[in-house]
N, C-alpha and C positions, 0 to 999 in steps of 0.2 A: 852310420849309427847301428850299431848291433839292438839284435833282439834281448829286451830285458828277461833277466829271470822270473822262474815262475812265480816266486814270491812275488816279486812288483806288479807281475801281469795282472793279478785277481785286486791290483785297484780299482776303485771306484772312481770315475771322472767326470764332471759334470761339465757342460760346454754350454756358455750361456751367449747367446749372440743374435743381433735382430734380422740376421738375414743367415737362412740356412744352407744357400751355399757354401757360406764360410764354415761351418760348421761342419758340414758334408766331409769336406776338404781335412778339416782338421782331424777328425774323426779315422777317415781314410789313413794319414800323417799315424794317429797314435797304433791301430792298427800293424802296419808296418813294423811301431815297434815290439809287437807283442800283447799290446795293451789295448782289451777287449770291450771292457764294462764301461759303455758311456753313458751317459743321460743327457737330455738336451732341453734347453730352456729359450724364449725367444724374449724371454720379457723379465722386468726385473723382481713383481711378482709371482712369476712362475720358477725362479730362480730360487727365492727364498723360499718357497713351498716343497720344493727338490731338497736344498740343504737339513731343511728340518725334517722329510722323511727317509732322506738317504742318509746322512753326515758325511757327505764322499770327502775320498782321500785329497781329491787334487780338483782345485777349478778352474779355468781358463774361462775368465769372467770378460765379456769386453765392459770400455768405462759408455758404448754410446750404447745401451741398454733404451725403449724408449718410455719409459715409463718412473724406473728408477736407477739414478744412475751406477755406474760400476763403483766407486768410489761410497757412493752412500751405504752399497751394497756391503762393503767393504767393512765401514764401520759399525754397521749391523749386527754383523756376524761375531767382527773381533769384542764388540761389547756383550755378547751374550755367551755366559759362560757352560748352555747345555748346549753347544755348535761342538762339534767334536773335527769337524773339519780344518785338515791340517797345513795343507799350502792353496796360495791364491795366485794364481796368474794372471797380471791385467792387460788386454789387448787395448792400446791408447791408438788413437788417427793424430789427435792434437799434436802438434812440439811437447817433447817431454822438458819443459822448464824446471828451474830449481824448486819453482813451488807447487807444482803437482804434486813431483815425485817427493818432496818433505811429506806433504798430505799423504799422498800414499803410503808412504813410509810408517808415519804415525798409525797410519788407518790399521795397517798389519800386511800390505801387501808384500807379498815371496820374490816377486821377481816381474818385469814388464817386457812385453813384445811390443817392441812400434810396429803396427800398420801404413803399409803391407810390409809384408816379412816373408823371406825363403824359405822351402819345406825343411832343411837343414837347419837352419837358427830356430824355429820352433820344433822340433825334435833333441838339439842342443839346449834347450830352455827349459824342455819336460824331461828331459833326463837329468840334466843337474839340480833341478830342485824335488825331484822323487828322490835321486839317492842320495840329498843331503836332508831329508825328511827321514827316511828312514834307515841311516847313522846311527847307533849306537851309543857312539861317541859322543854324538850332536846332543840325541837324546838325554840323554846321563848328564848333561852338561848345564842342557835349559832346567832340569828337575833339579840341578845343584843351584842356580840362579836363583830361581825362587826360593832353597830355604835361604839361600846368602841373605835375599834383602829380607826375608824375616828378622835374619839373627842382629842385620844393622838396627830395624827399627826397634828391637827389644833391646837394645846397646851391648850385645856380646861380640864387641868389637874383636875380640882375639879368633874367636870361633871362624866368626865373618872373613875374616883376613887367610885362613886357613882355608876355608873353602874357595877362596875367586882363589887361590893358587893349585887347589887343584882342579877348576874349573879351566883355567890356563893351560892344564897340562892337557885337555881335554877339546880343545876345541877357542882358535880366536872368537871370540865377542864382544863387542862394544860397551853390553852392558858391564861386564865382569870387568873392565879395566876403569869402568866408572866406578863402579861399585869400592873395587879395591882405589883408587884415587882418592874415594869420599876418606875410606879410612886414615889413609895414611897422611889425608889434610888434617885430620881431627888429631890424629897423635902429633901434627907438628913437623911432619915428616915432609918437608915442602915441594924440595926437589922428586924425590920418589912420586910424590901424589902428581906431581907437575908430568910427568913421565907417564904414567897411567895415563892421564888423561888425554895426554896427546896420543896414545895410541889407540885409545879411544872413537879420539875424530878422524884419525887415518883409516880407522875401518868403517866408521860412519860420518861421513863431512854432514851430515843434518845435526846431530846428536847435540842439541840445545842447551842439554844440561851441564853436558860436560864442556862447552865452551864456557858456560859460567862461572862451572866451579872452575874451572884453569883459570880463568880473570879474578877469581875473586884471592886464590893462591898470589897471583901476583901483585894483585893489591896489597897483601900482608907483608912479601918481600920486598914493597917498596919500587916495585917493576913498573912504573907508572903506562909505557908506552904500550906494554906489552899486554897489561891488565885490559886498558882502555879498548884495544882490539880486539880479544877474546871476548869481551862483556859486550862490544858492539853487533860483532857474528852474534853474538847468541840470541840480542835483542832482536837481529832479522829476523833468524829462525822462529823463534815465535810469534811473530808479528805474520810471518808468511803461514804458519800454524792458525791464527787466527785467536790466538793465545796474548793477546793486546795486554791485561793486566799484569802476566808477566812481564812484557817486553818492556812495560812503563815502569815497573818496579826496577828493574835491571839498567836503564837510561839513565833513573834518579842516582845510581851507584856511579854510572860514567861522569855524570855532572859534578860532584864531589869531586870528581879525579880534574877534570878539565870541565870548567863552567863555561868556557868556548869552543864546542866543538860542531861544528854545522851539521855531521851526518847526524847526530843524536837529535839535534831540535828537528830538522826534517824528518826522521822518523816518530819522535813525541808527534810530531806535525800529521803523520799521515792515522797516528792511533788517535789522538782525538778525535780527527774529523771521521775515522769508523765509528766513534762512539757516541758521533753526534754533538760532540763536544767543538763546537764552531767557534765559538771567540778563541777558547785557551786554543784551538789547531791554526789560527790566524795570529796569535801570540807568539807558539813557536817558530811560527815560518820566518815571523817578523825578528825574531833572536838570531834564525840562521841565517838570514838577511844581511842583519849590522855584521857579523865575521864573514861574510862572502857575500856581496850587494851586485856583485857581475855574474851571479851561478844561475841561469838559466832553466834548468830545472826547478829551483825554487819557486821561483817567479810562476813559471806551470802549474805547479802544486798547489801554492797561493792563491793562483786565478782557481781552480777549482774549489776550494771553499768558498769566497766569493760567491761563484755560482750558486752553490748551494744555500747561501744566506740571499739571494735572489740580489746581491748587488751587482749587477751586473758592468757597467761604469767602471765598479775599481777590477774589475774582474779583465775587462778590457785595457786599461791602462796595467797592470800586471804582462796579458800579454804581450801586447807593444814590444814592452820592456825586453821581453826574451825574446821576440824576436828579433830585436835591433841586433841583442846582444850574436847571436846566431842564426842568421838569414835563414840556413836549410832547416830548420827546426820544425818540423813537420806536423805532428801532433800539436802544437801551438799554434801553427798558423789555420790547422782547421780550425780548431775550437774559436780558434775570431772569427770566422768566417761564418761558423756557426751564430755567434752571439750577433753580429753585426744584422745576418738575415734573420734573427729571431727567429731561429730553431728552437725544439722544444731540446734541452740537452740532457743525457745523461752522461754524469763525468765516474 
């Protein structure tokens, strides 16, 4: 890894981590590259106290912060619009699952290192998102973004459309092929907007919105199978977002389309019982049930409501059931085992 120029050198970096030998480490790491100005934080407290009186260019935040976490910290920052700070590094220990990284995603996070990681992958990390931070190109690109979606919600659709193509000539973004999709839905332009969108999710597979609008294009074309799948992705995504009113609005459009579709009650299934809504999430389970009454997962899912309306009885005849159905089923067989020795449970 070459030493950055002096431009980049006089960043500002801020290293927020609960234990200072990693930090040590890191610091060492940026050094090498040229890059001088650190600050350090051991807490998540002391973190956002740094950001509001530095506004550093770059953070390499971890998420196990012990006070508050990287991820909170995350959405902190990205919601407050006098934060001038411009990329976030998240150091994760956990498995980076689909649903972290959505969260993160959403939250504004630039880029992640798994722990542990080599001094070359974290040097390769801070150098890719410093010099696509400060790009030109890039820059010019996100300032063109923001007036795009002005000009959509004032409806100067033509304007709009002019801009995501020379925001395209400027840099891929995920947003910019949504944006130009939205339009070219609303002119009727189907296939075109269908296009946009898919390239959309090929730069971002989280991007929620645009698997909707793509389901909801093919609901108007008549594309029933194709709709159904698009509008399904989309309702995870926000369901893994924690965006439940979406995902139930977006389910009730899949049902229209097919009133038997097992993954869509299973999911109504898991959003009611977040919202506390226990009969209608025992309702749905019991819909995806009658279209699939051997699907072992449900039955799981089912017993945890149960639980939680403290009947424990059908909670246990539930499980049985999955487990007949799939002897290795593992997570099922504790949670009996659980219930049988009257554990206190959290499902």
């Amino acid at each position: 890894m070459s030493v950055l120029k002096p431009a980049h050198s006089q960043l500002t970096i801020l290293l927020s981590d609960p234990d200072m030998d990693v930090m040590d480490r890191n610091a060492s790491l940026l050094q090498e590259m040229g890059l001088f100005q650190h600050l350090c934080a051991e807490t998540g407290s002391e973190t956002l106290a740094m950001v509001k009186n530095f506004d550093p260019d770059l953070m390499i935040l971890s998420q196990d912060l012990p006070d508050i976490s990287g991820l909170s910290i995350l959405n902190i920052i990205r919601q407050n619009h006098n934060v001038r700070t411009k990329s976030i590094i998240l150091l994760v220990k956990d498995p980076l699952t689909e649903r972290f990284i959505a969260k993160a995603g959403h939250a504004g996070a630039d880029a992640y290192l798994q722990v542990p990681y080599d001094n070359e992958t974290f040097k390769a990390k801070v150098h890719r998102t410093i010099h696509r931070e400060t790009d030109p190109r890039i820059e010019k690109a996100e300032e063109l973004n923001e007036r795009c979606s002005e000009l959509i919600e004032s409806g100067k659709l033509d304007e709009a459309l002019e801009t995501c193509n020379a925001i395209i000539d400027l840099s891929d973004n995920a947003e910019v092929y949504y944006n130009r999709g939205y339009i070219l839905s609303v002119r009727k332009m189907f296939e075109e907007a269908l296009s946009s969108f898919k390239k959309a999710t090929l730069i971002n597979n989280q991007h929620a919105r645009a698997f909707m609008q793509m389901g909801l294009v093919y609901k108007m074309m008549g594309r029933t199978d194709e709709a159904q799948s698009c509008l399904e992705r989309a309702a995870e995504l926000h369901v893994v977002l924690d965006q439940e009113n979406e995902a139930e609005e977006i389910i009730n459009i899949v049902l229209t389309l097919r009133p038997n579709t097992t993954n869509v009650y299973n999911t109504l299934g898991i959003i009611y019982r977040h919202q506390g809504r226990l009969r209608e999430s025992v309702g749905a389970y019991e819909k995806a049930r009658k279209v699939h009454p051997n699907d072992e997962n449900i039955l799981f899912n089912l017993a945890r409501v149960h639980i939680d309306m403290n009947n424990i009885p059908k909670a246990q005849e539930c499980l049985r059931s999955a487990v007949l159905l799939n002897k290795s089923f593992g997570p099922a067989m504790d949670l009996l085992r659980a219930t049988e020795l009257g554990l206190k449970l959290k499902t």
